[in-house]
Structure formats: structure tokens, C-alpha cells
N, CA, C and O of each residue as an XYZ file, in Angstrom:
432
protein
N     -41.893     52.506     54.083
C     -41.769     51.934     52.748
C     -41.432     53.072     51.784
O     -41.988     54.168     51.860
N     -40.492     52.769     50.868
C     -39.906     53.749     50.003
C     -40.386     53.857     49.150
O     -40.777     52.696     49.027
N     -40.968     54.655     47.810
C     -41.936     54.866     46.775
C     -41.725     53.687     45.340
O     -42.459     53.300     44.430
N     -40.380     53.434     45.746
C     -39.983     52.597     44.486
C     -41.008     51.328     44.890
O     -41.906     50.925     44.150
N     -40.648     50.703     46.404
C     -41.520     49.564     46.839
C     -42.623     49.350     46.382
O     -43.069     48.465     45.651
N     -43.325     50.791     47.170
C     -45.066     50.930     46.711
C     -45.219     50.556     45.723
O     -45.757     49.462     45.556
N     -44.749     51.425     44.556
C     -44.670     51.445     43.090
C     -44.778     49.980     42.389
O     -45.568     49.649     41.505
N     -43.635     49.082     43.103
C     -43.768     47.891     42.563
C     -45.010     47.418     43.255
O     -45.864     47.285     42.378
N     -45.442     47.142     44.286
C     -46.645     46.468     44.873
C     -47.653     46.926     44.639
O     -48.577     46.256     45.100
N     -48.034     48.048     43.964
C     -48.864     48.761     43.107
C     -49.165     48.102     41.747
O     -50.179     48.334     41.088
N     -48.294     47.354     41.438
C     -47.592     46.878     39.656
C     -48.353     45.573     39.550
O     -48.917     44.999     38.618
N     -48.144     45.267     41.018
C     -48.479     43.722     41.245
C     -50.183     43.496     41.451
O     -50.938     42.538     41.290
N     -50.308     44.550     41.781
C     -51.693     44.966     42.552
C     -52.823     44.841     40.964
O     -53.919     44.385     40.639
N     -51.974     45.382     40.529
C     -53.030     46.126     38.830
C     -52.668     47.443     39.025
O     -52.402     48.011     37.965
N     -52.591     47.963     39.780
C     -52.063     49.430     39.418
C     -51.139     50.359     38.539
O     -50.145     50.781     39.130
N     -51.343     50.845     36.901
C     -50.670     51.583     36.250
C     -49.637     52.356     37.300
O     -49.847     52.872     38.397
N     -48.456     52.219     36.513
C     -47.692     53.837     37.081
C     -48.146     54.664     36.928
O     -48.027     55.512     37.813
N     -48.904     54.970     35.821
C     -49.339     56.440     35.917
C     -50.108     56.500     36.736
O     -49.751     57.222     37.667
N     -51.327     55.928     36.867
C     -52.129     55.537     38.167
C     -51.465     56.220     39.532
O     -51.711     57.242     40.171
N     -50.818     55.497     39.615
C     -49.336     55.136     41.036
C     -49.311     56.935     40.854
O     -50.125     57.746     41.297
N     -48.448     57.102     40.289
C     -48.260     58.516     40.289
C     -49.372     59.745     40.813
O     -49.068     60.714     41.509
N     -50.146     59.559     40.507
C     -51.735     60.331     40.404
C     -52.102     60.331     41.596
O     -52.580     61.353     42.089
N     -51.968     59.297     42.238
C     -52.316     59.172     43.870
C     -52.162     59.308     45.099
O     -51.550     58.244     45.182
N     -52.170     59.683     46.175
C     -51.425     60.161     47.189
C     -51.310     58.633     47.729
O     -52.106     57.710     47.562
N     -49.934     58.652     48.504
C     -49.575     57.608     49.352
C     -50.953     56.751     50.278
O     -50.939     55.523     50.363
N     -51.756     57.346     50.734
C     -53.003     56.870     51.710
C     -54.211     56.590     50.273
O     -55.266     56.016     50.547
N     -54.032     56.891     49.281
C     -54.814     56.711     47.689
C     -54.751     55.787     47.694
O     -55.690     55.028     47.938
N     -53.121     55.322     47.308
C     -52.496     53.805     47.097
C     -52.523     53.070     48.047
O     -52.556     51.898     47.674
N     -52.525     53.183     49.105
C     -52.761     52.014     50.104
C     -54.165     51.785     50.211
O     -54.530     50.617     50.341
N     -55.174     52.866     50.173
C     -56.522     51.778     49.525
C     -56.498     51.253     48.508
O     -56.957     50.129     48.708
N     -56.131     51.407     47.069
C     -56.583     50.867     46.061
C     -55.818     49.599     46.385
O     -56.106     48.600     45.726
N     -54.950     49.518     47.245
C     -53.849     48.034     46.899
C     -54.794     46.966     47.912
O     -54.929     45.756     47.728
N     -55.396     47.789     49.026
C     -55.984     46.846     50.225
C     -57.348     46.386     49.606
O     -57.764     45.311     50.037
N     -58.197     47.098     48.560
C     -59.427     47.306     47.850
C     -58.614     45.919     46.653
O     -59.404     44.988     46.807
N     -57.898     45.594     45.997
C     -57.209     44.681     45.147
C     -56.948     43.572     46.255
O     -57.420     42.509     45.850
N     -56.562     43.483     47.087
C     -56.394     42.431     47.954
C     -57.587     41.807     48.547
O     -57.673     40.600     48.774
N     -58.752     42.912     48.855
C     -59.853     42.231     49.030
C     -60.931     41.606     48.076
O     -61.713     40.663     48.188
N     -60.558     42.826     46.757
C     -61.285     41.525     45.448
C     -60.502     39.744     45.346
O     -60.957     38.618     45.143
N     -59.172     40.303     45.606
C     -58.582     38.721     45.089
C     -58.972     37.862     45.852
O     -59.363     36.767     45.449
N     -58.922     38.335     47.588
C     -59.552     37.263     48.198
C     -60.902     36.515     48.226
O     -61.044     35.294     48.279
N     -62.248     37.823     48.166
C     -63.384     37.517     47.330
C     -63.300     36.282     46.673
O     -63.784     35.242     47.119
N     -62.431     36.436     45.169
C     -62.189     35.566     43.667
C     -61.986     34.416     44.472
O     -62.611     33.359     44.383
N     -60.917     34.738     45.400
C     -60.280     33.116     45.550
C     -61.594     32.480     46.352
O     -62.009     31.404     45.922
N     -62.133     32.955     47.258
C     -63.337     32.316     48.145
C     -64.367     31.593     47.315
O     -64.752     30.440     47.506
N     -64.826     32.544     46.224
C     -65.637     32.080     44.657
C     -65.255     31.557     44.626
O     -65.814     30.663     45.262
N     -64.003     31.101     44.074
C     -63.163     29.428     42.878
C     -63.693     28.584     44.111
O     -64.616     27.786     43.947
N     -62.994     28.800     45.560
C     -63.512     27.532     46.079
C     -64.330     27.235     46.356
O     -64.480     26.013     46.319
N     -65.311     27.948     46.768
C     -66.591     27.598     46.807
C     -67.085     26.675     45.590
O     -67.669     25.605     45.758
N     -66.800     27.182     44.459
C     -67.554     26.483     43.467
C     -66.611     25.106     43.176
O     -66.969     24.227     42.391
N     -65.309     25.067     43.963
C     -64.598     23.678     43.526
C     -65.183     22.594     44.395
O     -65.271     21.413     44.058
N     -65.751     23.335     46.066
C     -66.528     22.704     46.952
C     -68.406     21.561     45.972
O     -68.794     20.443     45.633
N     -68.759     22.845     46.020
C     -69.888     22.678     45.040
C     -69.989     21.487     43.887
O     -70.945     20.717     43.797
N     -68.520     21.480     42.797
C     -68.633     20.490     41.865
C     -68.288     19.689     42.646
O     -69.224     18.894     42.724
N     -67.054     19.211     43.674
C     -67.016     18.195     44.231
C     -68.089     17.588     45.165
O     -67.984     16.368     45.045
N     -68.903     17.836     45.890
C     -70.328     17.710     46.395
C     -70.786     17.086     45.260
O     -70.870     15.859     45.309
N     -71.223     17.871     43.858
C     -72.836     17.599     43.691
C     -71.865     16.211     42.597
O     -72.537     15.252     42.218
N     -70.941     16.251     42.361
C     -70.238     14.615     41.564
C     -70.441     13.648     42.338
O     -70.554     12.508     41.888
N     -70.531     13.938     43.741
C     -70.631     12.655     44.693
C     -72.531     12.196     44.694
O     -72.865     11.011     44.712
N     -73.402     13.147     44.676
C     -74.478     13.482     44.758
C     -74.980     11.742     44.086
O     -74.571     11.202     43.058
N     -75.735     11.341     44.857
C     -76.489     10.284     44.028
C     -77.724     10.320     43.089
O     -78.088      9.446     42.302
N     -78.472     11.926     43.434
C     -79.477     12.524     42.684
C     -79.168     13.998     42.327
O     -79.178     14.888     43.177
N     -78.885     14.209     40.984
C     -78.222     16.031     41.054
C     -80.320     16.565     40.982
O     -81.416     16.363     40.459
N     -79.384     17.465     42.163
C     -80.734     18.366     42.607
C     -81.005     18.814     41.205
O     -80.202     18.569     40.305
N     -82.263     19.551     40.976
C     -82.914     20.406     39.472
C     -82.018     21.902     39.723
O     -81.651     22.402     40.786
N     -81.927     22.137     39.035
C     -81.118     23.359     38.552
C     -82.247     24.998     39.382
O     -81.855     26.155     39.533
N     -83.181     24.593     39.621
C     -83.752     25.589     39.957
C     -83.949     25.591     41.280
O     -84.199     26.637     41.879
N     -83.856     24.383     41.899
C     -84.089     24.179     43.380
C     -82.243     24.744     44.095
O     -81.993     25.169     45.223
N     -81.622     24.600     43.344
C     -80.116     25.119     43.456
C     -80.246     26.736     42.946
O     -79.125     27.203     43.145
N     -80.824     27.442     42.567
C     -81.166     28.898     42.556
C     -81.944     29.194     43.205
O     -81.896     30.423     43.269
N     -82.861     28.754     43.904
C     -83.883     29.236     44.918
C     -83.277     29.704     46.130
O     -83.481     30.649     46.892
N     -82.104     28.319     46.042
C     -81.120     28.511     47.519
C     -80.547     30.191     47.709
O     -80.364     30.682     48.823
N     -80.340     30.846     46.582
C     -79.228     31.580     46.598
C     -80.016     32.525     46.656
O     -79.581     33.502     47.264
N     -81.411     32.634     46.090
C     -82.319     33.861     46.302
C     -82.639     34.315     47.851
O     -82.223     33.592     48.756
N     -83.270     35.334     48.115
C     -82.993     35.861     49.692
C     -82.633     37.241     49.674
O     -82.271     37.753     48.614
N     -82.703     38.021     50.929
C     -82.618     39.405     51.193
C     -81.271     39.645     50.790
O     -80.455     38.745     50.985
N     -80.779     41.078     50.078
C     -79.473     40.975     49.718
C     -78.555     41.424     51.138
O     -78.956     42.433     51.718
N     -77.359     40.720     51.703
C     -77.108     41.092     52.685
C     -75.167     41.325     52.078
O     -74.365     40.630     52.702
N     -74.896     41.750     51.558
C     -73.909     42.200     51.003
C     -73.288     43.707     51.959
O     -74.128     44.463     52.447
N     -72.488     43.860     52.051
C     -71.868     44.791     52.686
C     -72.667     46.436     51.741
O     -73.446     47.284     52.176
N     -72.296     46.351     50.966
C     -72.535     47.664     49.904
C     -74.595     47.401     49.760
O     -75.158     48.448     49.441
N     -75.174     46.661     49.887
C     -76.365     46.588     50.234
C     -77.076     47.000     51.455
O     -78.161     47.551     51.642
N     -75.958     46.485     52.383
C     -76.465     47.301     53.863
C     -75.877     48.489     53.982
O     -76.481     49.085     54.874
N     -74.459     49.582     53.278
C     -74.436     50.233     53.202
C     -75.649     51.337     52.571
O     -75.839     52.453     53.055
N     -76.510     50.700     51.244
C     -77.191     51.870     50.863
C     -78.294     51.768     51.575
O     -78.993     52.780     51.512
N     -78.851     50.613     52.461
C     -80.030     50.418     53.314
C     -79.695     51.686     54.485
O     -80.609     52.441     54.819
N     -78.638     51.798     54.924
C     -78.317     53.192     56.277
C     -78.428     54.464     54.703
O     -79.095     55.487     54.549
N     -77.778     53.996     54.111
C     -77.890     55.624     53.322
C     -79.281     55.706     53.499
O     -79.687     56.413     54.421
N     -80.023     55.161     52.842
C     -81.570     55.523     52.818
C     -82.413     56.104     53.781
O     -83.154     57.084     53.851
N     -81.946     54.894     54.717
C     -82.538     55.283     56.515
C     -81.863     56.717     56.866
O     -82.559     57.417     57.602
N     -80.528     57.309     56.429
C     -80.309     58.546     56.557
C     -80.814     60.131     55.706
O     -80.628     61.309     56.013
N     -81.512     59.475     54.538
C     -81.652     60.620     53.378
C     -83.344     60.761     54.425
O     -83.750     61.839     54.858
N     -83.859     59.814     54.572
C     -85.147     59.690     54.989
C     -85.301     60.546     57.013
O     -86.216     61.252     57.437
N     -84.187     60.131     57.671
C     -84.316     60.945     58.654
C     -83.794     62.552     58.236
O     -84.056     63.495     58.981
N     -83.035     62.728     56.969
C     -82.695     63.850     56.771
C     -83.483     64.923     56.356
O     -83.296     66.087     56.708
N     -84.645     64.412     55.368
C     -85.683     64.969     55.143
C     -86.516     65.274     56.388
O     -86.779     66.454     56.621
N     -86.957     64.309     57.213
C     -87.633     64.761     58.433
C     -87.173     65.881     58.786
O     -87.993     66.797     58.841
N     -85.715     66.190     59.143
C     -85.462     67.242     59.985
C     -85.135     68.527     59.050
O     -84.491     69.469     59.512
N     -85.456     68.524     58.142
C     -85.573     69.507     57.259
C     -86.889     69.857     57.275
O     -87.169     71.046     57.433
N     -87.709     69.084     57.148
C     -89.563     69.303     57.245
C     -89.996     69.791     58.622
O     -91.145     70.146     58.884
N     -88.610     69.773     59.786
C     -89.278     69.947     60.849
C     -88.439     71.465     60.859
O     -88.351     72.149     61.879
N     -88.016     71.741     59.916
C     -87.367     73.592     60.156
C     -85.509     73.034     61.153
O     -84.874     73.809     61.868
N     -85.203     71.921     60.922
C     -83.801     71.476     61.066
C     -84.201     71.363     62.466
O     -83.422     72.209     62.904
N     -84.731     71.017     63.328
C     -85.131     70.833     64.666
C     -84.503     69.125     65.296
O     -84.920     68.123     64.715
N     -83.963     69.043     65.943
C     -83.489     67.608     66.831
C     -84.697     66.970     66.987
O     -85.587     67.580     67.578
N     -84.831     66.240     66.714
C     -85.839     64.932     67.465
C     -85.185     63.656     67.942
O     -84.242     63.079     67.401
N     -85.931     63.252     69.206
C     -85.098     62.130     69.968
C     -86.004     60.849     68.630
O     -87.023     60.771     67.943
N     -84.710     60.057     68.969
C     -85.248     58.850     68.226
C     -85.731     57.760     68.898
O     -85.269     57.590     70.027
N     -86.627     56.894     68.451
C     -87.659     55.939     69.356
C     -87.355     54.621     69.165
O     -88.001     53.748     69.744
């Protein structure tokens, strides 16, 4: 792909030219794949919630508004949630092996 291409699919993306410019080629192909995965996100949201109004219009009793938030409460299992859950589990084995004078320990 030739830079003019990028450039435009960058444009399309949300990406400033100047942006575009600033970035190395492997820069821009995350920020464009990172834009493609918010939009898809968005679009999953809209439908979900077009699912949702169409459901609860059919509904012969609309549930209470709080029994419909209870649903959604729960352990956060989000990608970037289980990412900082290993960070943690790593700062925490990192300290160990610092307390142990940087020594290997098998894990159990």
C-alpha cells in the first residue's frame, strides 16, 4: 500500500494528517485497526440496545429499572480489566522476587 492510500484510510479512520505524518507506518496500522475496533464495539452497542427496546416494547410487564441494572452489575470482565488483573498478579510476583534478593522460585 502506497502512503497516499494509508493517508486516505487514515482520513477515514479519524486520523489528522498531521497525525498520519507523525507516525510510523506499523503506528498507523494500529491506530486504524484500534478505530476499527471502537466502531465495531459502537456498532455492537446500537444493536444491542435496538435488541433491548425492541424486547422490552413487546414486554407485557416492563421490568423496574433497577432489576435491569442489577443484571449488568458483576465482576468486571473486560479485556483491559483482565489486563490490569495479570499486571497486578505481576507487580506482586515482582516484588516477591525482589524480597527474595532476585532469586527464581518455582510456582505452585
Amino acid at each position: 500500500m502506497n502512503f497516499e492510500a494509508l493517508l486516505v484510510e487514515a482520513l477515514r479512520f479519524g486520523v489528522t494528517a498531521s497525525e498520519f505524518w507523525d507516525m510510523t507506518p506499523r503506528e498507523t496500522i494500529a491506530a486504524l485497526e484500534a478505530a476499527a475496533w471502537r466502531m465495531r464495539q459502537e456498532q455492537s452497542q446500537m444493536l444491542n440496545m435496538a435488541w433491548h427496546t425492541a424486547a422490552l416494547t413487546r414486554a407485557r410487564k416492563l421490568p423496574a429499572l433497577a432489576t435491569l441494572l442489577n443484571r449488568m452489575k458483576g465482576p468486571d470482565k473486560t479485556p483491559l480489566a483482565e489486563r490490569r488483573k495479570e499486571f497486578e498478579e505481576m507487580k506482586a510476583r515482582m516484588g516477591k522476587a525482589t524480597e527474595d534478593g532476585g532469586r527464581r522460585t518455582k510456582r505452585g
